[in-house]
Backbone atoms as SQL, in Angstrom:
CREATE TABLE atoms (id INTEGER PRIMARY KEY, chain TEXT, resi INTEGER, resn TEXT, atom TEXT, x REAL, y REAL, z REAL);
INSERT INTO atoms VALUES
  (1, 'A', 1, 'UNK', 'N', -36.750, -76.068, 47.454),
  (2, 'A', 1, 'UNK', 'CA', -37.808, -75.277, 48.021),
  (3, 'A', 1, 'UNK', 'C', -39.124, -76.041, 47.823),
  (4, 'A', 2, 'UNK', 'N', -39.509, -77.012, 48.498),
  (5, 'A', 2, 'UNK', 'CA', -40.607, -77.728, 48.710),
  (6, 'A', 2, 'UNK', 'C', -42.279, -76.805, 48.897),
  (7, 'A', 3, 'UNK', 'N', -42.383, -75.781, 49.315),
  (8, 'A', 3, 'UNK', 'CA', -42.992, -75.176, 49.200),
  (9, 'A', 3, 'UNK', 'C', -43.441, -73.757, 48.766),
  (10, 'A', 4, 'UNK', 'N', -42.494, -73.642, 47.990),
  (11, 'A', 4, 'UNK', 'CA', -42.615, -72.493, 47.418),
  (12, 'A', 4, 'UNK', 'C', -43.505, -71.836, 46.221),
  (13, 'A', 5, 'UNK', 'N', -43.601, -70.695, 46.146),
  (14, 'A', 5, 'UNK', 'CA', -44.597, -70.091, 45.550),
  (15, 'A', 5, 'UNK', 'C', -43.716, -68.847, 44.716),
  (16, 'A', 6, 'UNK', 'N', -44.837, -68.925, 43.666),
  (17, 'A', 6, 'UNK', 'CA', -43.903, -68.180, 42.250),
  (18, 'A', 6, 'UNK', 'C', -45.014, -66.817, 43.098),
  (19, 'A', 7, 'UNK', 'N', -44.054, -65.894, 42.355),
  (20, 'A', 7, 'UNK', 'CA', -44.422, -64.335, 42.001),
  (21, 'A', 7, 'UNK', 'C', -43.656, -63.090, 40.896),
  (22, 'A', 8, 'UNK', 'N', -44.428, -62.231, 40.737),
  (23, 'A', 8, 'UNK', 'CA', -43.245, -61.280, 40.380),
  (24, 'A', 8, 'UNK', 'C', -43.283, -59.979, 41.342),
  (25, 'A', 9, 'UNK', 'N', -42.037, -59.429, 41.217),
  (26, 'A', 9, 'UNK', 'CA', -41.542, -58.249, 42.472),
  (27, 'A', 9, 'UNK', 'C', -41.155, -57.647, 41.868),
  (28, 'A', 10, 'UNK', 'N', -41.407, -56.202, 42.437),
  (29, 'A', 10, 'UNK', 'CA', -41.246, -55.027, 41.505),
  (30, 'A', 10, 'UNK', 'C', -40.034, -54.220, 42.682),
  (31, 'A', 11, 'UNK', 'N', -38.870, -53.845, 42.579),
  (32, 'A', 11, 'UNK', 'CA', -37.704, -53.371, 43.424),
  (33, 'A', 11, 'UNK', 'C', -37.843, -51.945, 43.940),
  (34, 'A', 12, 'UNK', 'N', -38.119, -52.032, 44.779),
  (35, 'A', 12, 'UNK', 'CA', -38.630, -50.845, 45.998),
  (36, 'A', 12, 'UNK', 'C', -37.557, -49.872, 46.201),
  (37, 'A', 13, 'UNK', 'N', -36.225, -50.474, 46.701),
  (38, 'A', 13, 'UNK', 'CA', -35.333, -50.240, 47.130),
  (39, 'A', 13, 'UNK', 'C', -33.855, -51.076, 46.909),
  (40, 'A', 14, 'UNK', 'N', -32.918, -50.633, 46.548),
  (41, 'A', 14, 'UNK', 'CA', -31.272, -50.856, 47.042),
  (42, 'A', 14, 'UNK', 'C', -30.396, -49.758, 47.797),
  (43, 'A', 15, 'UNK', 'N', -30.061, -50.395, 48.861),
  (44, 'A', 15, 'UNK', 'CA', -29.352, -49.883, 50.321),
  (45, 'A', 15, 'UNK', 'C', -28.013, -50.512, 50.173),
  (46, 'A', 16, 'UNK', 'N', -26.919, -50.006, 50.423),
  (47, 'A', 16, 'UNK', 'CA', -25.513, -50.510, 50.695),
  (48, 'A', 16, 'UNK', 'C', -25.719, -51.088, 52.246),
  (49, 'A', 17, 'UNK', 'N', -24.672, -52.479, 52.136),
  (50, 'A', 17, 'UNK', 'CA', -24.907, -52.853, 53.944),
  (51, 'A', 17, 'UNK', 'C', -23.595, -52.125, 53.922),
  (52, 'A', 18, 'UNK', 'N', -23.161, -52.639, 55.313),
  (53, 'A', 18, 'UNK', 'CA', -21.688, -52.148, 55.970),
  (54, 'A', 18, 'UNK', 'C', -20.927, -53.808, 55.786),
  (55, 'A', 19, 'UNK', 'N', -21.348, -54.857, 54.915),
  (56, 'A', 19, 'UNK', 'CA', -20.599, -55.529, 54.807),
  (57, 'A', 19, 'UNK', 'C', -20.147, -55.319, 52.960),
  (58, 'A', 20, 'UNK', 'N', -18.457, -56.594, 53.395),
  (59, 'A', 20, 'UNK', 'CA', -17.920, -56.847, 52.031),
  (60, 'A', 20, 'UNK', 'C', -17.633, -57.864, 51.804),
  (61, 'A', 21, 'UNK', 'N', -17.843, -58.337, 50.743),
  (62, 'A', 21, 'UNK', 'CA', -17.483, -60.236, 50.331),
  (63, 'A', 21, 'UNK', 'C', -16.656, -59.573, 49.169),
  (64, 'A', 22, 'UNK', 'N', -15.497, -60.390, 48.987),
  (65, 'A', 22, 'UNK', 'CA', -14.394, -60.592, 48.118),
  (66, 'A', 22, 'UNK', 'C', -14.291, -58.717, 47.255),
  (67, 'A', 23, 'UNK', 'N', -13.904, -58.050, 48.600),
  (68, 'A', 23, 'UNK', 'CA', -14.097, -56.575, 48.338),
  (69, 'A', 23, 'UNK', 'C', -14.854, -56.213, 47.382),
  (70, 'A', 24, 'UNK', 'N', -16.255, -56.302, 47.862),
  (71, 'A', 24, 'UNK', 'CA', -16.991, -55.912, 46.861),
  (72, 'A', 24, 'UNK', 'C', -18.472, -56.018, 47.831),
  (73, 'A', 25, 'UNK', 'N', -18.689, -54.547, 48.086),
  (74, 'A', 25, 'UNK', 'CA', -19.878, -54.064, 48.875),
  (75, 'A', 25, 'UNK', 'C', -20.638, -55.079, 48.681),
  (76, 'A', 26, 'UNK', 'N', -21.630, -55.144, 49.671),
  (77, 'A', 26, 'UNK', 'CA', -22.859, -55.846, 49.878),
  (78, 'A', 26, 'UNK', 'C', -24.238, -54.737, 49.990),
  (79, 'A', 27, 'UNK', 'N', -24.998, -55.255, 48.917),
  (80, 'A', 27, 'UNK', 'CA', -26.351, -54.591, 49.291),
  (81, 'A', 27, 'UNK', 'C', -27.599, -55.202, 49.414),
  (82, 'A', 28, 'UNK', 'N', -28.317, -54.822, 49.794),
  (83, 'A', 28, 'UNK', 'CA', -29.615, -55.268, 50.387),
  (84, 'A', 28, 'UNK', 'C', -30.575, -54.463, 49.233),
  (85, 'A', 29, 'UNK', 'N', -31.449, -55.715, 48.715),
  (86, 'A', 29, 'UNK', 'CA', -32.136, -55.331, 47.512),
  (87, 'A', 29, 'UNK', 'C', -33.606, -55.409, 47.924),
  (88, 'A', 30, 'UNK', 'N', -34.682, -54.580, 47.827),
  (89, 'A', 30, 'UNK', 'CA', -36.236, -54.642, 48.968),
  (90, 'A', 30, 'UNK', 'C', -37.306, -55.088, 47.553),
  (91, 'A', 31, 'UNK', 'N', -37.418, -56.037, 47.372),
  (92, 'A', 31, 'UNK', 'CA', -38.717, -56.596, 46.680),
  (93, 'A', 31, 'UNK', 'C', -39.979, -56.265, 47.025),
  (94, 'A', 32, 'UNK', 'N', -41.239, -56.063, 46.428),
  (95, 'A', 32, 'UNK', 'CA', -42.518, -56.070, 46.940),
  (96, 'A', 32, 'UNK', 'C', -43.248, -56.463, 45.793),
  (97, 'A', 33, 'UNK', 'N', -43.806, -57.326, 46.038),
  (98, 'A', 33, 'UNK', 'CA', -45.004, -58.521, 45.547),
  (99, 'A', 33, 'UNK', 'C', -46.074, -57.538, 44.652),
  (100, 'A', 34, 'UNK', 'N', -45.531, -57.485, 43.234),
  (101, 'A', 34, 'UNK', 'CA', -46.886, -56.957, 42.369),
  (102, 'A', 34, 'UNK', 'C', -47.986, -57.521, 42.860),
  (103, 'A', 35, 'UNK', 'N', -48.147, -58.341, 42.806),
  (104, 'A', 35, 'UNK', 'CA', -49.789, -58.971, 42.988),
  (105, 'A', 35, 'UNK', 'C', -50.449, -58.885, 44.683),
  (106, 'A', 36, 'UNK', 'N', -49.889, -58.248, 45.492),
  (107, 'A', 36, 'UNK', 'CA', -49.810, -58.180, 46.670),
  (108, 'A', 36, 'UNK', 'C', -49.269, -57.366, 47.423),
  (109, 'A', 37, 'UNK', 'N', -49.602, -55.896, 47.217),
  (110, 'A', 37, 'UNK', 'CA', -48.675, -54.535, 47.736),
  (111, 'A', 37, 'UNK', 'C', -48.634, -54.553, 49.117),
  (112, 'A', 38, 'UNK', 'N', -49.837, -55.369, 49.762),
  (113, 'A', 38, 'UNK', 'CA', -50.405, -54.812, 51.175),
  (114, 'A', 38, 'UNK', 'C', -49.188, -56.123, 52.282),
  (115, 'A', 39, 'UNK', 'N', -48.275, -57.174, 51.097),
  (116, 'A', 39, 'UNK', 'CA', -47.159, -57.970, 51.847),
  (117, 'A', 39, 'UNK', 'C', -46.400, -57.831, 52.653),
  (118, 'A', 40, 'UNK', 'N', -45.873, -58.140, 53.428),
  (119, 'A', 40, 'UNK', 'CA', -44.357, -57.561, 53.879),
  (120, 'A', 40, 'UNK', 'C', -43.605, -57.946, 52.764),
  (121, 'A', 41, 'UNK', 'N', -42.680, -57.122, 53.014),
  (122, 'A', 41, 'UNK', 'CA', -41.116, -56.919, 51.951),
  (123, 'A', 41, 'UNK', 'C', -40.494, -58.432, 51.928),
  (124, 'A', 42, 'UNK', 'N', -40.002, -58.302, 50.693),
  (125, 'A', 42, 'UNK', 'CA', -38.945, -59.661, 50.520),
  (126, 'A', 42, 'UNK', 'C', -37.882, -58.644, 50.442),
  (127, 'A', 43, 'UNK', 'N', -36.472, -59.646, 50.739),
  (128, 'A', 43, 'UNK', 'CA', -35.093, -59.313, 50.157),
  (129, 'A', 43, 'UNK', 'C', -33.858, -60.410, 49.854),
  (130, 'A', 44, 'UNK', 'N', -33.240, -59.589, 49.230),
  (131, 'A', 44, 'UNK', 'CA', -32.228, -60.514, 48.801),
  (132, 'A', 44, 'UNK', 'C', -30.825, -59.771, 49.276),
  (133, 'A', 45, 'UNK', 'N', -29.901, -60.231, 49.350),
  (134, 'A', 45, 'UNK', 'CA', -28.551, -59.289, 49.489),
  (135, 'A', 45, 'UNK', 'C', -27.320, -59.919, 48.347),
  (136, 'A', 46, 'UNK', 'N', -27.392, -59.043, 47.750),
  (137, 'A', 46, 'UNK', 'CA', -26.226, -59.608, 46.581),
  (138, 'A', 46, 'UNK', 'C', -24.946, -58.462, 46.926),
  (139, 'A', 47, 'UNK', 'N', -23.765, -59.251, 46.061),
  (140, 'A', 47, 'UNK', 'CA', -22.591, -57.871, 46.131),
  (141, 'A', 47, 'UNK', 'C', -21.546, -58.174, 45.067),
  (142, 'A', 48, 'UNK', 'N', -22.093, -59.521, 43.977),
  (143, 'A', 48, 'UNK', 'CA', -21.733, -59.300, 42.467),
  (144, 'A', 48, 'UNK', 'C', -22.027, -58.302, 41.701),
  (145, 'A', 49, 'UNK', 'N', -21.341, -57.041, 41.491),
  (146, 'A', 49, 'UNK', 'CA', -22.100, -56.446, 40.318),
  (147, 'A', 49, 'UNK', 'C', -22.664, -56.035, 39.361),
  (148, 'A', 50, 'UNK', 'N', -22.634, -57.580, 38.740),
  (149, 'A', 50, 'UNK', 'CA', -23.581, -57.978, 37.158),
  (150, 'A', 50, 'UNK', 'C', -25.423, -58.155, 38.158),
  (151, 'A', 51, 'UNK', 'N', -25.464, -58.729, 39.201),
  (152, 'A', 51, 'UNK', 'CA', -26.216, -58.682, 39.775),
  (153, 'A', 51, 'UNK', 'C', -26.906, -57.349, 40.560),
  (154, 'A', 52, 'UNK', 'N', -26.464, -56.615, 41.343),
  (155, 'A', 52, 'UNK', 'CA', -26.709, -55.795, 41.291),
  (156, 'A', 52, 'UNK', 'C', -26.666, -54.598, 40.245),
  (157, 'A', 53, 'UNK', 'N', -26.274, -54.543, 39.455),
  (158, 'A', 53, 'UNK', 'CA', -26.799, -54.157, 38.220),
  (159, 'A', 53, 'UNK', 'C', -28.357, -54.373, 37.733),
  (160, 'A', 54, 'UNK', 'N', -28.252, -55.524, 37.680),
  (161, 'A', 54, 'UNK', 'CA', -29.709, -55.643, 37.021),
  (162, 'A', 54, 'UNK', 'C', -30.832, -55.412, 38.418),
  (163, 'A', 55, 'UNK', 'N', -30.956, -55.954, 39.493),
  (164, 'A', 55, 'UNK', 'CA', -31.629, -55.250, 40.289),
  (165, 'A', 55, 'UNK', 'C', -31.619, -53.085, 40.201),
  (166, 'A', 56, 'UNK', 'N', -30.648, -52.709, 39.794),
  (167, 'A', 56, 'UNK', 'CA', -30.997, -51.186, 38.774),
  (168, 'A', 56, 'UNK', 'C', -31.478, -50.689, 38.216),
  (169, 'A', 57, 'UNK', 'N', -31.448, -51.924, 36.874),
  (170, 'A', 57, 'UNK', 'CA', -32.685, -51.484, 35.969),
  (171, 'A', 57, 'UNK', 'C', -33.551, -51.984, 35.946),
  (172, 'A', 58, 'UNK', 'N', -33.677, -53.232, 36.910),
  (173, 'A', 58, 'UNK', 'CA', -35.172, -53.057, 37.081),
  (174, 'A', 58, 'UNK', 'C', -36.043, -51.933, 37.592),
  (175, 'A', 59, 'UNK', 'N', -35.399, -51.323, 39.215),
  (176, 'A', 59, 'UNK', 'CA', -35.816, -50.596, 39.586),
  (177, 'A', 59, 'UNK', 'C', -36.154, -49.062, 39.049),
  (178, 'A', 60, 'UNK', 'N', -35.054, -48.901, 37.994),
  (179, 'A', 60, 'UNK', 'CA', -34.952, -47.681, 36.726),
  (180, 'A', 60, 'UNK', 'C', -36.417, -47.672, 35.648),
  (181, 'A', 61, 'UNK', 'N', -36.763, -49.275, 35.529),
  (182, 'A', 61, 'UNK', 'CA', -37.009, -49.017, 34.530),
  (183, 'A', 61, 'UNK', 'C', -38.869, -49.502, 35.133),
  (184, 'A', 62, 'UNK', 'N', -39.221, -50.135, 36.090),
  (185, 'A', 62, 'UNK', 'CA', -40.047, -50.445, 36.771),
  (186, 'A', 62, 'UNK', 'C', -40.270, -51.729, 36.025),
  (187, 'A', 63, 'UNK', 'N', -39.391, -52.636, 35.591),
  (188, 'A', 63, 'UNK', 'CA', -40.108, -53.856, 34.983),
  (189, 'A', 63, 'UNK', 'C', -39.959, -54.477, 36.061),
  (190, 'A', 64, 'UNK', 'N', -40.739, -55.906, 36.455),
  (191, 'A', 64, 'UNK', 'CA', -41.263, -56.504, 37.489),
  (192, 'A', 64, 'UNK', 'C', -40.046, -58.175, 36.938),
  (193, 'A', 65, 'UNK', 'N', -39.917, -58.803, 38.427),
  (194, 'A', 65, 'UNK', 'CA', -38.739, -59.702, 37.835),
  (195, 'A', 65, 'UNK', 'C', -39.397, -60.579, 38.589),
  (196, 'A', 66, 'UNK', 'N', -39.428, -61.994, 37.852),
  (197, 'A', 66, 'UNK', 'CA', -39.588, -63.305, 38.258),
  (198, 'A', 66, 'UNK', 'C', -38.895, -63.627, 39.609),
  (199, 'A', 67, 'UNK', 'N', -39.989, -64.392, 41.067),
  (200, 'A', 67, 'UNK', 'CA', -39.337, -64.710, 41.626),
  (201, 'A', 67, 'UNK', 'C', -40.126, -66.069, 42.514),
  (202, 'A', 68, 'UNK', 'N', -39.265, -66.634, 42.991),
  (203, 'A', 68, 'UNK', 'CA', -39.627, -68.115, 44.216),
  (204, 'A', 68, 'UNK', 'C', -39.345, -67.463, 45.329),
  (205, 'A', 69, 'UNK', 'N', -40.688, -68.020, 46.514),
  (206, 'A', 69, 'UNK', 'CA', -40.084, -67.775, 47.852),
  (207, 'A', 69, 'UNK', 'C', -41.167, -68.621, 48.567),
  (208, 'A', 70, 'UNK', 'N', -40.811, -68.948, 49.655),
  (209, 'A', 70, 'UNK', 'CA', -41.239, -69.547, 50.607),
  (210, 'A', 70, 'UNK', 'C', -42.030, -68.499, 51.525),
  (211, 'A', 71, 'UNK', 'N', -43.685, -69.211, 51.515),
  (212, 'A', 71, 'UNK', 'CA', -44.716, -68.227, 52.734),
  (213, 'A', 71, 'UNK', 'C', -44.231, -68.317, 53.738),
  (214, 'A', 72, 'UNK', 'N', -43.591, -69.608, 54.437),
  (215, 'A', 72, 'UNK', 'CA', -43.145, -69.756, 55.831),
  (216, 'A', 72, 'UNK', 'C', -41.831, -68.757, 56.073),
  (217, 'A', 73, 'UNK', 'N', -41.551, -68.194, 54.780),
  (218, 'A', 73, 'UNK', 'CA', -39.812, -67.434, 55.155),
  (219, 'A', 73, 'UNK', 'C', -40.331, -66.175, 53.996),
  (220, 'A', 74, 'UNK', 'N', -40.986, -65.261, 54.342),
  (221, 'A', 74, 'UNK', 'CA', -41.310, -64.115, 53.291),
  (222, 'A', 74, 'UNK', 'C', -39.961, -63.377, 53.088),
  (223, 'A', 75, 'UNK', 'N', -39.403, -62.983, 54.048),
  (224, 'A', 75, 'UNK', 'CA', -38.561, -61.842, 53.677),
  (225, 'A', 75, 'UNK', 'C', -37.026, -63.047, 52.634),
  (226, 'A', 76, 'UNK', 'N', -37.301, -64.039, 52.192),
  (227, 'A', 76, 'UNK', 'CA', -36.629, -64.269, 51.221),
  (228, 'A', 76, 'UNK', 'C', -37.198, -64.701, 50.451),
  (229, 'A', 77, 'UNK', 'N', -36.176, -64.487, 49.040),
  (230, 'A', 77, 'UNK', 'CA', -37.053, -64.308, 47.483),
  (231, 'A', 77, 'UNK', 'C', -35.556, -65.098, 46.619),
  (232, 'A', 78, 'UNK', 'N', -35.999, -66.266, 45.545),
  (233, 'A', 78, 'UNK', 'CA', -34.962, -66.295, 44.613),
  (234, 'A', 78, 'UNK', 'C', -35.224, -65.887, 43.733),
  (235, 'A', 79, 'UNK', 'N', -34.176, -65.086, 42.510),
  (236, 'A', 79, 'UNK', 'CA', -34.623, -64.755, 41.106),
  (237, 'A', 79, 'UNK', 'C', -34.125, -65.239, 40.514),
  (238, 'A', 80, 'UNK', 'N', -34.574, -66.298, 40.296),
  (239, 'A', 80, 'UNK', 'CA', -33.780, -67.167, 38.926),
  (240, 'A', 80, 'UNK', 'C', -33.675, -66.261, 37.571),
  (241, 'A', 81, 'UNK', 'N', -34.558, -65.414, 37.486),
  (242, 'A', 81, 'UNK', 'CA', -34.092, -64.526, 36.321),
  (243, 'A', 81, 'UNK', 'C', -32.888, -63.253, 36.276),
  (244, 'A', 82, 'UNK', 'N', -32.626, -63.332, 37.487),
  (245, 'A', 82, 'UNK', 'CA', -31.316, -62.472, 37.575),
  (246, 'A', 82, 'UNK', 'C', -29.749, -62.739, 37.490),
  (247, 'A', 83, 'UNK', 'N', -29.773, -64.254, 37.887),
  (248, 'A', 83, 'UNK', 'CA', -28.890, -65.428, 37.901),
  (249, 'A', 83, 'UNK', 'C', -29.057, -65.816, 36.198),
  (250, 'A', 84, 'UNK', 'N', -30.064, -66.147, 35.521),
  (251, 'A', 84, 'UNK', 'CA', -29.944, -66.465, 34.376),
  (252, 'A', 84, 'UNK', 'C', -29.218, -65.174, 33.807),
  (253, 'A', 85, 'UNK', 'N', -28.862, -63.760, 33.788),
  (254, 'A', 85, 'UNK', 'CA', -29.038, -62.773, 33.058),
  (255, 'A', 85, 'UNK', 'C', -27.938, -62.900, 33.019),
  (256, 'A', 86, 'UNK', 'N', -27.108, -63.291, 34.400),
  (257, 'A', 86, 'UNK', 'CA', -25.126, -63.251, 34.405),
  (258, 'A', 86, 'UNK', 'C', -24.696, -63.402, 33.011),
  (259, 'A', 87, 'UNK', 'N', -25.115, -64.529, 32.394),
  (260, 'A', 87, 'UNK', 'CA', -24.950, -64.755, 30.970),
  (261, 'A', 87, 'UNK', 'C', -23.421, -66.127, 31.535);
């Protein structure tokens, strides 16, 4: 990611899609930019559920999670801190 830009995102929303990877729902996770409410939405779609898990309590608990994304591509976001958490 050559141009990317750090933030943290506070989880708005998790939606089930109508897809499944290795039988195991897919959801669509809605980020929004603490430092920047007035953004459009980022997202991510995960359907591990150590991962979606923690997109949970974040949203449970309102803590804000480290993320990379590209201005030229807003509506995607990486969280390297959610990937680190797998353990």
């Amino acid at each position: 990611m050559q141009n990317g830009t750090l933030g943290d995102f506070r989880v708005t929303a998790i939606e089930p899609t109508r897809v499944t990877i290795n039988k195991q729902p897919q959801f669509k996770i809605t980020l929004q930019r603490v430092d920047q409410a007035d953004a459009a939405p980022h997202e991510v779609r995960w359907y591990k559920p150590e991962l979606v898990a923690f997109a949970r309590e974040r949203q449970k608990n309102g803590q804000a999670v480290f993320g990379l994304f590209d201005p030229a591509k807003p509506k995607k976001v990486l969280l390297p801190e959610a990937w680190a958490a797998r353990g």
